[in-house]
N, C-alpha and C positions, 0 to 999 in steps of 0.2 A: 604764653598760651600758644599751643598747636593746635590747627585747627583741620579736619581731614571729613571726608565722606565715614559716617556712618559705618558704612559696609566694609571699611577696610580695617577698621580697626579689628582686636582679636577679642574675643567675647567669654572667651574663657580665663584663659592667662596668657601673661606675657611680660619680660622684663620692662618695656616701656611703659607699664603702670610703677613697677618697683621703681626705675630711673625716674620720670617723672616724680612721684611724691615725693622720695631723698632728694629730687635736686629743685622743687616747689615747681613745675613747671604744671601746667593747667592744660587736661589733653579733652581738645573739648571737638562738636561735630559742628557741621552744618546747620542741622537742626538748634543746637541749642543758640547758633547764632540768629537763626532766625525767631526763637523765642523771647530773645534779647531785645530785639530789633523789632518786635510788636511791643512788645513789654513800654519800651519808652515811647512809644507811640501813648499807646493807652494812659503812662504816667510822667514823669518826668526824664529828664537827663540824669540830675543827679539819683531818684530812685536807683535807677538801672545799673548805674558806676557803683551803688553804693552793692547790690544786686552779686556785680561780678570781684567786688573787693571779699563778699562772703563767700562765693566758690572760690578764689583763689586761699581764702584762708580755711574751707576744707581741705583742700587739697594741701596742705602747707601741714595741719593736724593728722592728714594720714600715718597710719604705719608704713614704711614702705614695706608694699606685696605686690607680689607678680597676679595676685587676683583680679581679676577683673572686673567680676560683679560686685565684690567689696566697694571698688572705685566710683563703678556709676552708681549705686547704691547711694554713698557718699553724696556725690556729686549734684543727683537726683532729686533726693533728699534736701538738701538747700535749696536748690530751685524752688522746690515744689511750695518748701514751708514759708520759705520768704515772702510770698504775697498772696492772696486767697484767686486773686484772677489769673495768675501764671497756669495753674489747671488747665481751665480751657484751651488756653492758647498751645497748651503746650500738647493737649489731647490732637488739637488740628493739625497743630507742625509734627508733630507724628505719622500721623496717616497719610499726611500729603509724604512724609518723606519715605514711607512704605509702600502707596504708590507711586513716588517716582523709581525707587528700584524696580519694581516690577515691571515700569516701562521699561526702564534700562537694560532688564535684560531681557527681556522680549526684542528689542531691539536689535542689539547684540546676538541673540541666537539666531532672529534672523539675517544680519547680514554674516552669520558664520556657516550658517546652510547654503547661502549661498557661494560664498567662498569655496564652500568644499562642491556645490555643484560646479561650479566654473574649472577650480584644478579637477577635477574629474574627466574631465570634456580635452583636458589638453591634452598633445601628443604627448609624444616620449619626448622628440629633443626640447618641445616647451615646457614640459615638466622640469629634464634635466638644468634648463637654461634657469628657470625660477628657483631651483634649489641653489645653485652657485648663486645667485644673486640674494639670496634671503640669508645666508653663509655667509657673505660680502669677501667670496676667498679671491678674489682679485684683489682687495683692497690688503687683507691678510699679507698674500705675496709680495704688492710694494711694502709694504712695512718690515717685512722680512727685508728684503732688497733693502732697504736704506741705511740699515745697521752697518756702522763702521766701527772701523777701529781707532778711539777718538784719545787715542797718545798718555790717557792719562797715568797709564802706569810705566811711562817713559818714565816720570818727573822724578827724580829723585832728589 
């Protein structure tokens, strides 16, 4: 099982849905970890193993496709039918996980307003001085610089 933010995965297609089902790997979010993780609150340990033994064995029945919605569909789909209370739970961990992108990028946009107000405000040579540095072409140069000539097609 992979387990990544929601938001990164691709929602349309992508070969890491086709990879994934060909090779049984189980591409799963945050959220569904966190529906897991009330799940066996509310019911047992083995419930919940037995839970993630059924999505790994959809994910194992797929075709492999680059689909995406096919996948979580799939996926979804087992959650949901496997126990009558995963519903709710899974309604909450949704929205909590839709508001927290919202914060996130509320967050994010504002500290990139600000960003861009601050490089705005600099000179020329602080501007210039943050472009080499964000470049990292001093570090480029030694690395260039330290290439030798390491004999090996001396060896005959």
């Amino acid at each position: 099982m992979i387990v990544c933010p929601v938001y990164q995965l691709p929602y349309r297609s992508s070969q890491i849905y086709q990879q994934a089902s060909s090779r049984s790997v189980c591409i799963a979010t945050y959220t569904l970890l966190a529906v897991l993780t009330r799940f066996v609150q509310e019911t047992t340990k083995f419930r919940t193993v037995e839970l993630v033994h059924e999505i790994f064995k959809t994910v194992e029945a797929l075709n492999p496709s680059k689909n995406a919605v096919n996948y979580w569909k799939a996926v979804n789909r087992t959650l949901l039918d496997f126990d009558n209370r995963i519903s709710s739970i899974w309604r909450e961990e949704k929205l909590a996980s839709n508001e927290a992108i919202l914060i996130s990028k509320e967050e994010a946009l504002t500290f990139l307003a600000a960003e861009r107000a601050r490089i705005m405000r600099l000179s020329r040579d602080e501007a210039i001085s943050e472009v080499l540095m964000w470049r990292k072409l001093d570090n480029k140069v030694q690395a260039v610089q330290s290439v030798v000539e390491n004999r090996i097609l001396d060896q005959q």
